[in-house]
N, C-alpha and C positions, 0 to 999 in steps of 0.2 A: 504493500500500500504506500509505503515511504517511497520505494522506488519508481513509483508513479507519478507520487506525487513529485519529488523531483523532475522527470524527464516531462511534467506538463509544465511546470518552472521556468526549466531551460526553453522552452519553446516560447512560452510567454519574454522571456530573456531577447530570447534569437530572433522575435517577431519584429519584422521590419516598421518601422512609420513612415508614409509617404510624404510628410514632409522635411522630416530628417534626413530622408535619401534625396531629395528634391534638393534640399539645401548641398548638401556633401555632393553630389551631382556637379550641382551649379560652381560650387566653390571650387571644386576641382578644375574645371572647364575655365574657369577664370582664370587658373593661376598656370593652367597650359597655356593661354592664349599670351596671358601677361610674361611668360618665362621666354617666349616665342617673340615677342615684341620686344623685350628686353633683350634680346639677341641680335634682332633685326637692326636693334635702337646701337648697340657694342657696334655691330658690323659696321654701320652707317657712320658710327664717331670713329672707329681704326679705319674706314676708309677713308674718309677727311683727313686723319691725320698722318697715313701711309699718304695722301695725295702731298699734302704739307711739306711733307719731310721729301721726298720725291723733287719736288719745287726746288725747297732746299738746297739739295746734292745738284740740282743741275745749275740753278744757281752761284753755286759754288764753284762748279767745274767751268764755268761760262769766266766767273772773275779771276780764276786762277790759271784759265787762257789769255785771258788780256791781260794779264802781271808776266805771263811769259812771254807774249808778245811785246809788253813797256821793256822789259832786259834787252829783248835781241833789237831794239829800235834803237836805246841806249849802245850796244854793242855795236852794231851797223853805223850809228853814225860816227863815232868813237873811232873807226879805225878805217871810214872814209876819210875824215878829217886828218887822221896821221899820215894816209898815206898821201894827199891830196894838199893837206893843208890848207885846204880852201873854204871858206865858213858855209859857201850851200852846202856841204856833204854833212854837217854839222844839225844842220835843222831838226831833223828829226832825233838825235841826244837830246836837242835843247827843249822840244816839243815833251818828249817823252821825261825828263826832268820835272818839267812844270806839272806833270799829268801823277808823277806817282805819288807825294802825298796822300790824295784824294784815293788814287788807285790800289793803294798798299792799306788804308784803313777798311774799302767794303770789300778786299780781299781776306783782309783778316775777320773783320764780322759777318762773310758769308759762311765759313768754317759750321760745320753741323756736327764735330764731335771734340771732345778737349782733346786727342791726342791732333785732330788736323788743325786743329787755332794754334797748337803748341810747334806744330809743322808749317803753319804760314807764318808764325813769327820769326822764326828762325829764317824763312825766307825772306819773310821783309827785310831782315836786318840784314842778309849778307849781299840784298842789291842796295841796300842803304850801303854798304861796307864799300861794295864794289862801286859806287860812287861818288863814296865820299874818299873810299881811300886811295882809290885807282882811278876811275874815269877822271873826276877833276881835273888832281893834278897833271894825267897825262895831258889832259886836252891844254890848260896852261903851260905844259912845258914845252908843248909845239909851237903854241902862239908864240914863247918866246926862243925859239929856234936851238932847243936845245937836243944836240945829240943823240943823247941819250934815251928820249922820250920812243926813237925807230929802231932803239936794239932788240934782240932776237930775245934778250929774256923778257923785256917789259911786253911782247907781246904774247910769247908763252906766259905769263901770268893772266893776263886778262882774258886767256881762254880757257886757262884751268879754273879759273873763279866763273866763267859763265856756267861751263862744265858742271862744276859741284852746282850751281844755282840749277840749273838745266834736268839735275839727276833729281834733284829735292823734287822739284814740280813734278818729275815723270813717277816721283813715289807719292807724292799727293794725289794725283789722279788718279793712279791706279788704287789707292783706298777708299777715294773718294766714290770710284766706278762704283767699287765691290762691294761700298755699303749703299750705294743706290739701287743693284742689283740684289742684293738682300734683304731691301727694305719691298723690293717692288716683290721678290718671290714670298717673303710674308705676307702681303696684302693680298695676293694671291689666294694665299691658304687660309688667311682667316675670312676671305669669302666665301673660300668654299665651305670651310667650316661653319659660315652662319646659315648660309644657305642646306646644308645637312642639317642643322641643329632647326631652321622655319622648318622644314619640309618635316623633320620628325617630328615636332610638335604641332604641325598643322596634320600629320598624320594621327598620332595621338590620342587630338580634340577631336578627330573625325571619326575614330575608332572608338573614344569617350562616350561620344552622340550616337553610335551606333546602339554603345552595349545600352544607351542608358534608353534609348529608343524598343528596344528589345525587352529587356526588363520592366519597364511601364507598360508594356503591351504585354506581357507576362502575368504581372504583378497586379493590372490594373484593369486595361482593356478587357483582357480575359475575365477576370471576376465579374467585371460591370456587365459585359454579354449575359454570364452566365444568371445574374440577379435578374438583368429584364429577360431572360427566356423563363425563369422561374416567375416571375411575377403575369407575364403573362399567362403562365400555365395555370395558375393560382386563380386568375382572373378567369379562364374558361372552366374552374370544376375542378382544377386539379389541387384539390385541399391537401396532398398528404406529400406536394414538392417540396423540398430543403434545398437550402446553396452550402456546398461545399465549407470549411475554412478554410481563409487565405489567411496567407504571412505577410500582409501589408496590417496595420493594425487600424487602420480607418474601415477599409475592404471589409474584413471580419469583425470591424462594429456593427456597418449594415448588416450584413451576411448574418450576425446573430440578431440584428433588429427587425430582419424580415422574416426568419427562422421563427423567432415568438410571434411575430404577428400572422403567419400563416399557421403554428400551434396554435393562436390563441383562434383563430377564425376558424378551426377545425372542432376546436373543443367547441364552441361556439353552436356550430352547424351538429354537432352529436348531443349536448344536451337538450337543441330544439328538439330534436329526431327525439330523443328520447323521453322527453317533456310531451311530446306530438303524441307517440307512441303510449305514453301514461294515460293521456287522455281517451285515449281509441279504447285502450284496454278498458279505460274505468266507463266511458260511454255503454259501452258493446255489455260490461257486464251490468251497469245499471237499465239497457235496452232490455236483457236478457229475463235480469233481477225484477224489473219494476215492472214498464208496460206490459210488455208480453206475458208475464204470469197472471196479470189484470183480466186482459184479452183472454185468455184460456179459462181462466175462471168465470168471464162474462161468458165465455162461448159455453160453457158448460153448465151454466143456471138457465141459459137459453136452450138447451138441451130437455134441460129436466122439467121449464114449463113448456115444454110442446110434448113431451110425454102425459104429462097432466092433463093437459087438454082436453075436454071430448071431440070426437070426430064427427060432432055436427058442426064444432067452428073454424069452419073451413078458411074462411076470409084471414082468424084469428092463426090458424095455421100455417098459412103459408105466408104471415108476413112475418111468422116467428123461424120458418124455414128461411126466408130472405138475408133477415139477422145472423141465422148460424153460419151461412155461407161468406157473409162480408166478414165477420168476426173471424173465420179459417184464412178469408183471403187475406185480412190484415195479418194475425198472426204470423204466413208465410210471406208475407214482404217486410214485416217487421225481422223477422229471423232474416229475412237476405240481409237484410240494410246492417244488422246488427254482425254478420259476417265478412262482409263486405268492408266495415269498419274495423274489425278486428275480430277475427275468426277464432271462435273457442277451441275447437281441436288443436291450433300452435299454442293455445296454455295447458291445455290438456295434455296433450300427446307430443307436439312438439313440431319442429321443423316439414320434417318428411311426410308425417299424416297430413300436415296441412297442405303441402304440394301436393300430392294424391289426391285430398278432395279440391285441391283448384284443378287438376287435371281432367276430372272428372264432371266439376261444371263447365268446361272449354269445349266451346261450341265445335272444333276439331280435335280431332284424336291427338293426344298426348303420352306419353308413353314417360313415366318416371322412372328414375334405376339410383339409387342407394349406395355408398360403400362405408364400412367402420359407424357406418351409424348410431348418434350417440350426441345426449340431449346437450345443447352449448346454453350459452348466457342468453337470458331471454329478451336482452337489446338485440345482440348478434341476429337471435333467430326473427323473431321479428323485421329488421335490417332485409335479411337474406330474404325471407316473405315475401314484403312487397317488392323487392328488386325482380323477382322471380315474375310476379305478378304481374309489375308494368310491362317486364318483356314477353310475358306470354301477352297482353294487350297488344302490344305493339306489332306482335307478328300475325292476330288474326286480323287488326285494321288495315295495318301497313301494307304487309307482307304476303297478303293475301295466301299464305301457307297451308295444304291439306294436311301438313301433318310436324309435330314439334316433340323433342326430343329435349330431357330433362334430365340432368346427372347432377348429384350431389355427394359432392367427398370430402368425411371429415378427417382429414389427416389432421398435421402440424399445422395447417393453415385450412379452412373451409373454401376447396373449389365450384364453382356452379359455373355448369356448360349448358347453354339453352341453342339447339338448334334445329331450326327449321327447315324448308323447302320453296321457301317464295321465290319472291321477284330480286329479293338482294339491294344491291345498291345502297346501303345505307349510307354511306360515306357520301353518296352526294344525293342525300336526302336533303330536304329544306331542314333551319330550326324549324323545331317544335315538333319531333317527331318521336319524343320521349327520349332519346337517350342519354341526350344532357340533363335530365334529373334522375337518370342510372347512374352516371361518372358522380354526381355531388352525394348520391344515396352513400356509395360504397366507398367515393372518397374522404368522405366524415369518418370512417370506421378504418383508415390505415388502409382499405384495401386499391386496387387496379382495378381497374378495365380495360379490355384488349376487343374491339368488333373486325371478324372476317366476314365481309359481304360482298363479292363479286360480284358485278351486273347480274340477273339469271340464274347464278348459282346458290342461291341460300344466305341464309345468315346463320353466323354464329357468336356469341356472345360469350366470352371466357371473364369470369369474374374471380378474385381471389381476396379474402378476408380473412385477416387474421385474426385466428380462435385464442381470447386469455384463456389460459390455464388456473 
């Protein structure tokens, strides 16, 4: 019993709420879309800032061609003028002079890492070096015709100092290349990676809304069919439909609200019947009890004065004979009425006797057959009575049948098979053809009803009632 009581615990535990799963649905769904957008949003500021730095490096590589280009202008005209001595060949020194200040500081502020600012500094300073220690002077020592200024070393110097300047720059670029190319193969990757990281969470959210589409239509759609197929069935006679439980805990509040209110309409419907049935019985025996032993006892003082009589008063005679006769005929349509309402032989005898004598007043032949027979509750049998009853009605009005077939079997449950020989068709009979007050009779008492009636073929009527013990 503990253990029962447990595992209906845990179930009540494990019972879903649909607004609980609505929310946690939704919440989840949010924070894919929001993890997915906050990806998009990463991708979007690393590609801005892959573009930036990209800008940057070229940037950089663009003023670190034109500071190589200011040296060899400085250089070219440097040693036009020595050999030449003439000041046009000089122009471009002097040009390029005037130009690097300017040219040497957004050389040095285009730098996009400390070790290349700490490499164009060192640059800067050794064409600052180269001319301030070298170019100058040489260029003033031609102007004043000195010697010296066109020997074989002062010229090998000034190419090994462009040299070394010449090597710097060719290892600046080449870092500078290789962190542009590095920067540009991560911007790369972290697109693809954003775009893998949207597409799996827009996959996700999709597969999210799937399951959660699934599950509501599980959970919810389904129960909700299943209540208006029950309520409609409820609404045509079928008193004794239930809805399942569900594991949504709203679904299985209905689900038990309409369960009591289709109990309670059934209990409802069987105390009528049973209240109806009190009254027939207690009618039929005060018809039995009062008038008609009245009647019998009038019909038999009317008896005893037309014996008295003498047989000269003939007039007086035969209107005492007139009396006895209406007095018989009353008597026998009192007894009908009073059968007809509730037939003594089902309190007497029971079920069976009573089908026998309906069988027997049935203006067609009826043939009744029995099995385990054996007296049940006298709602039940009463119940099973008139069901019996309307459908032997039904088949001499409707059905126009020669001949009806009557089985009653009291097993575990009380079967009755009524079948006939008509016209059939019942199934697309009009209302009002009695069977829908068959289906509400035997639906009040827990029982079915099953009608096989083929056009031409007959009908048959399977009814099944379960018998308390």
């Amino acid at each position: 019993m503990s253990a029962r009581r447990e595992r209906r615990g845990l179930r009540l535990r494990l019972r879903l709420r649909l607004t609980s799963l609505t929310i946690a649905a939704s919440g989840l769904l949010a924070l894919l879309i929001g993890i997915a957008f906050a990806v998009l949003l990463w991708a979007i500021a690393d590609a801005n800032s892959s573009t930036s730095a990209r800008r940057a490096s070229r940037s950089a590589l663009v003023e670190a061609e034109g500071m190589e280009r200011l040296l060899l202008d400085l250089e070219t005209g440097q040693r036009g003028f020595v050999i030449t001595e003439r000041e046009a060949f000089l122009q471009p020194w002097k040009s390029a002079r005037e130009q690097l200040p300017a040219k040497a500081s957004r050389f040095t502020e285009s730098t996009t890492s400390s070790e290349g600012r700490r490499t164009a500094e060192q640059i800067t300073r050794g064409i600052a070096s180269f001319l301030d220690d070298y170019s100058v002077p040489l260029v003033e020592a031609v102007r004043h015709h000195d010697p010296a200024a066109s020997t074989l070393a002062k010229t090998t110097e000034g190419k090994q100092r462009v040299d070394t300047l010449r090597a710097q720059f060719h290892q600046y670029m080449v870092a500078e290349r290789a962190q542009l190319a590095a920067r540009e193969d991560a911007a790369r990757t972290n697109g693809r990676r954003a775009v893998l990281a949207a597409c799996v969470g827009l996959a996700a959210s999709t597969a999210l809304v799937a399951v959660f589409t699934v599950l509501q239509h599980r959970a919810v759609v389904r129960p909700v069919r299943r209540v208006v197929a029950a309520a409609r069935q409820l609404a045509g006679g079928g008193l004794g439909v239930r809805v399942p439980p569900s594991e949504v805990a709203e679904i299985a509040a209905l689900g038990a609200s309409f369960n009591t209110m289709a109990a309670s309409v059934q209990d409802n419907r069987r105390r009528i019947m049973e209240s109806v049935e009190a009254v027939h019985r207690r009618t039929a025996r005060d018809l039995h009890d009062g008038a008609q032993q009245r009647l019998v006892s009038l019909m038999i003082g009317l008896r005893l004065a037309r014996e008295l009589l003498p047989g000269t008063e003939t007039s007086v005679a035969d209107l005492l004979d007139q009396s006895i006769d209406n007095a018989q005929t009353a008597i026998n349509e009192l007894r009908e009425l009073a059968s007809g309402i509730y037939p003594l032989v089902l309190t007497v005898k029971g079920l069976v006797p009573a089908v026998r004598d309906l069988a027997s007043r049935c203006p067609v032949p009826a043939v009744v057959e029995s099995r385990k027979e054996r007296r049940i509750s006298s709602t039940v049998e009463s119940n099973a009575y008139f069901v019996v009853a309307e459908a032997v009605t039904n088949a001499v009005k409707h059905a126009h049948a020669s001949r009806i077939d009557i089985l009653l079997d009291f097993a575990d449950v009380l079967r009755i098979r009524i079948a006939d020989d008509g016209v059939g068709g019942v199934g697309d009979a009009p209302a009002g053809n009695g069977m829908t007050g068959l289906a509400n009779r035997v639906a009040a008492f827990d029982g079915t009803l099953a009608i096989e009636s083929p056009p031409g073929g007959g009908t048959t009527i399977l009814i099944r009632i379960p018998v308390p013990s």
